[in-house]
N, C-alpha and C positions, 0 to 999 in steps of 0.2 A: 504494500500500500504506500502510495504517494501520503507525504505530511500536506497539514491544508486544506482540508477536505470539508467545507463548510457542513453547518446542519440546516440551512434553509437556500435555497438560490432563487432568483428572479426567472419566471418563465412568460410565455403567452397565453392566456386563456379566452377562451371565447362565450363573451359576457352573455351571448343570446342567438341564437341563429341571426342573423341577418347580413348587414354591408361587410365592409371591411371596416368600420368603427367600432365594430363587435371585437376585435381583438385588442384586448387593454394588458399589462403587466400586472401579475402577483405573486405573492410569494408559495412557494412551496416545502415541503421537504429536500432534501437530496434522497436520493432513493438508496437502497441494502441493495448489492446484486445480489441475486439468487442465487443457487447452484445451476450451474455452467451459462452465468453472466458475468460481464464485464461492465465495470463503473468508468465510462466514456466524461472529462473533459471538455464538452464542445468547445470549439473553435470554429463551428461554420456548419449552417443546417441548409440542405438545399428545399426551395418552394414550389409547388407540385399542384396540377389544378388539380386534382384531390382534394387537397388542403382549403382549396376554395369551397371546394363544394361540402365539404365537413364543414365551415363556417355556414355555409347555409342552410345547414341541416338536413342535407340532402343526398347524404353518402353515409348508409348504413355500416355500424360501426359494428366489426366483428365481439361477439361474447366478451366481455371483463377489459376490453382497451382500455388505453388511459383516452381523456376529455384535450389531453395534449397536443397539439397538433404537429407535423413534423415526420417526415416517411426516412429522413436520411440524414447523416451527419459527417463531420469528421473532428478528431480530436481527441485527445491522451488518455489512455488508460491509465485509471489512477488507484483500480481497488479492484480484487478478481472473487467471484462468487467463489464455492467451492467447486471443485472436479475440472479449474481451467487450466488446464495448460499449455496452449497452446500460445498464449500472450503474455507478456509480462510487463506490470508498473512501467509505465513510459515509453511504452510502444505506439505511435502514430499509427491509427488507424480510420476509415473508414467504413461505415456501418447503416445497412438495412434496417429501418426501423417499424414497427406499427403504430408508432406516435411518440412523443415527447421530444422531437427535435428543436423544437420552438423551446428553448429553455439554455441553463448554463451545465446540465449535468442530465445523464441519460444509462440508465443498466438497458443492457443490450446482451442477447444469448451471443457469447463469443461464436458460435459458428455463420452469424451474419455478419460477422465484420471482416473485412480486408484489410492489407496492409495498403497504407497511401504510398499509390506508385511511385517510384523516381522522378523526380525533376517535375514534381508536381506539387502546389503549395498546397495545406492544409486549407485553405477558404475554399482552394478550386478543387477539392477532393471532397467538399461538403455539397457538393451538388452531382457528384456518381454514382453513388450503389443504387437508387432507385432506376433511375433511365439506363443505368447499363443492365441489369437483373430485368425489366420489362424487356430491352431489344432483345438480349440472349434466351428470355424463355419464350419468345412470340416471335421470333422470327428463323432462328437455329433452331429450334426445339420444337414446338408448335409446327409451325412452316415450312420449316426443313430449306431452308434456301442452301444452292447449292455454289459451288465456282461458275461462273459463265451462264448462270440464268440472271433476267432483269427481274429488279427489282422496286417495286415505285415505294415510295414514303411522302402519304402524306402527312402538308404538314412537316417539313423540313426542316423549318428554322427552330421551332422548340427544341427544348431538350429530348428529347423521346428522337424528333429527328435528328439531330444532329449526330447522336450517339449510335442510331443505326444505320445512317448515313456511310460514319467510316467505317462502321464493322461490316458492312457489306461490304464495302472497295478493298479492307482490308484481305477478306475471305475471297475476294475474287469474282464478285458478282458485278454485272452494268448497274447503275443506281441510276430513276431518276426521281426527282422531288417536287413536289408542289408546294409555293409561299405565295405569301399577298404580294409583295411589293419588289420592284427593281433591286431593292438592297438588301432584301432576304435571302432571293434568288440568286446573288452574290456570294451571299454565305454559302450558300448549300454548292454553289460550285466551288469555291474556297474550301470545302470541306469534304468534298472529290467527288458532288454527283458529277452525272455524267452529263445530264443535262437538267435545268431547272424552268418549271413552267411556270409561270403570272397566272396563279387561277381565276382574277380580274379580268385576263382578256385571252385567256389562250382555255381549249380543251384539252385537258388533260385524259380523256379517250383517244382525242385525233394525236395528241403528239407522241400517245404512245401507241397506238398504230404505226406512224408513220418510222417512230424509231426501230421497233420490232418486223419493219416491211409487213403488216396486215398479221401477225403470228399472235399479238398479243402480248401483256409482260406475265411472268410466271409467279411471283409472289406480291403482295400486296399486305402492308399495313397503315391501317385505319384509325383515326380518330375523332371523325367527322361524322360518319353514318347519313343516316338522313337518305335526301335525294342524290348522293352519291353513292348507296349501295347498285341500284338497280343499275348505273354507270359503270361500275365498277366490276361487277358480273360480268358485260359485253365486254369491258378490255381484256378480261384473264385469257390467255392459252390455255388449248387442253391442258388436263392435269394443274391448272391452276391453284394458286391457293389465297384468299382474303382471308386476314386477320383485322380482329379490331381489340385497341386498349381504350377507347372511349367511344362514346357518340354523343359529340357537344350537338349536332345539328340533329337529332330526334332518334329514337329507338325503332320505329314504327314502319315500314313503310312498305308499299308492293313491290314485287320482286319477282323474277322469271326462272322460279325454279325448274322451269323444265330447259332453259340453258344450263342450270348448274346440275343436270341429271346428265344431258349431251356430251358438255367438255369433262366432267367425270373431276368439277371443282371441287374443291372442299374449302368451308366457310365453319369457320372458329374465332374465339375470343375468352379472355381471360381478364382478371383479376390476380392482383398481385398481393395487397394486404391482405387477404383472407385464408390466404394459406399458412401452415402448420410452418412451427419452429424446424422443424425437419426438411420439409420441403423446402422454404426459403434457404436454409445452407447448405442443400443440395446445387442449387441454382447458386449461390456463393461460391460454392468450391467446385462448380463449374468456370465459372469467371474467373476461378486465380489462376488455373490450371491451364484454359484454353485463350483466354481474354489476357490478362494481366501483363503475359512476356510481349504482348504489340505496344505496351507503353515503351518498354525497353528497347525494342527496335525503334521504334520512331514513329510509328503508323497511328500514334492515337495524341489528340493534343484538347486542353481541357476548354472550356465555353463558357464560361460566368461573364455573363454582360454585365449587372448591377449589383453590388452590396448594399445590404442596407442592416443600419445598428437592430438589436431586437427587437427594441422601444420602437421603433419603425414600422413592425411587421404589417401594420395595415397598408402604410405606405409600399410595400412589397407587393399586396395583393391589388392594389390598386394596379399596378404596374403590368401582374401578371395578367389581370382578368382584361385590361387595354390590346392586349396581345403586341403591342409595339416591341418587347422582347425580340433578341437572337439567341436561344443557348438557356442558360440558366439564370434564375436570380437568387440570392445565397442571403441567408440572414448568420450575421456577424455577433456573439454576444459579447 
């Protein structure tokens, strides 16, 4: 155990479902780790529309969660439950959470946490293990994307794209991406798609036709839904595959399942928070194993567009829910 270990710290809590004026500061405990947790430090929690939509009381909270909000972190191990050993007092880490990132202090099952890459600063490692743990289990895993199949991301510029963005070019796949604006669609090429559409004036069915010569693109992930499913159907090649990790634009909508009987698609989606202490560090010591040596070659480089102090956090969701964002935005305690 690290010396200094306060007994109460300053956290975010969210006074009432509503705006982002609903997230004010209070105090809390410092929490006990469990047995096989680790007493995390923060230094940097990344902000997740998740996190938005738990302020609006509109993201059911798995059985016995904390009220905390907060999916991800980075920062010192400073107290180890019992049976850990795999970390030790002052190890820089990175870690998957189900809440309490929004705070100065966080126990966390050691097998969600990572080591913070190389050459990568602790604020910019507090916006990773959520958006890399959703690309690696929805897009490799789920998906199955492969070397030399295209791949679209919508939604490129957020963190979700941007993180599967490189780990497709990384693994070897065409990426293309869809963003709002001239300077989004910069990043996403900046960040190796291959090509980037203006969903404002371009179709993203015709440009990936045209890229695929009429073939179609072979994986697809989604966080828009809505009137881009039945869209998005007509793009896939045979054997295609859509995935979705949200539907900001509606749940609901008709669909031509008898194209996805034809090309012999398959249409899947997932949740991340709701899965087991097991399952999340399956999907962790996936990412050390298979993910983590592309920081050390050079193939992965970190995205925090905005810090903001804790005391800010409304000011963060304000920012996020704008969607004016590239990347991540990181609350700093």
């Amino acid at each position: 155990m690290l010396a200094n270990i306060p007994p109460t710290q300053t956290v975010i809590e969210i006074k009432a479902p509503g705006g982002p004026e609903m997230l004010v500061p209070a105090t809390r405990p410092v929490p006990e780790p469990k047995a096989g947790e680790v007493l995390i430090r923060i230094a940097a929690a990344g902000i997740n529309r998740a996190d938005t939509l738990q302020r609006m009381g509109r993201y059911p909270m798995p059985p016995g969660a904390t009220d905390i909000p907060g999916l991800e972190c980075a920062g010192t191990v400073v107290k180890l439950g019992a049976d850990v050993t795999a970390w030790q007092p002052g190890d820089q880490v990175c870690a998957l959470m189900v809440g309490d990132g929004y705070g100065e202090y966080a126990a966390v099952p050691a097998g969600q946490c990572l080591p913070v890459p190389k050459g990568v600063s602790l604020v910019d490692a507090g916006g990773l293990p959520e958006t890399f743990c959703t690309v690696w289990t929805n897009v490799f895993e789920r998906l199955r994307l492969q070397p030399g199949e295209v791949f679209l991301m919508q939604g490129g510029s957020s963190g979700i794209g941007v993180t599967a963005i490189q780990l497709a070019k990384a693994f070897g796949a065409k990426v293309l991406a869809t963003a709002g604006s001239e300077e989004k669609c910069q990043a996403c090429r900046d960040f190796g798609a291959d090509v980037a559409i203006n969903y404002r004036r371009e179709d993203f069915v015709e440009v990936g036709k045209k890229f695929t010569e009429g073939r179609g693109v072979d994986v697809i992930l989604d966080m828009v839904g809505g009137d881009y499913i039945p869209r998005q159907i007509d793009l896939l090649a045979r054997e295609g595959r859509l995935g979705f990790v949200a539907l900001m634009h509606g749940a609901k909508v008709e669909a031509d399942f008898g194209a996805i009987q034809r090309k012999h698609l398959t249409v899947t989606g997932s949740t991340l928070r709701s899965r087991t202490v097991a399952q999340k560090s399956a999907i962790v010591a996936a990412l050390r194993e298979k993910v983590w040596p592309l920081w050390t070659a050079g193939k992965l480089r970190p995205f925090t567009y905005k810090t903001f102090p804790l005391a800010e956090a409304a000011e963060a969701h304000r920012l996020m829910e704008s969607s004016a964002h590239i990347g991540k935005i990181v609350l700093v305690p």
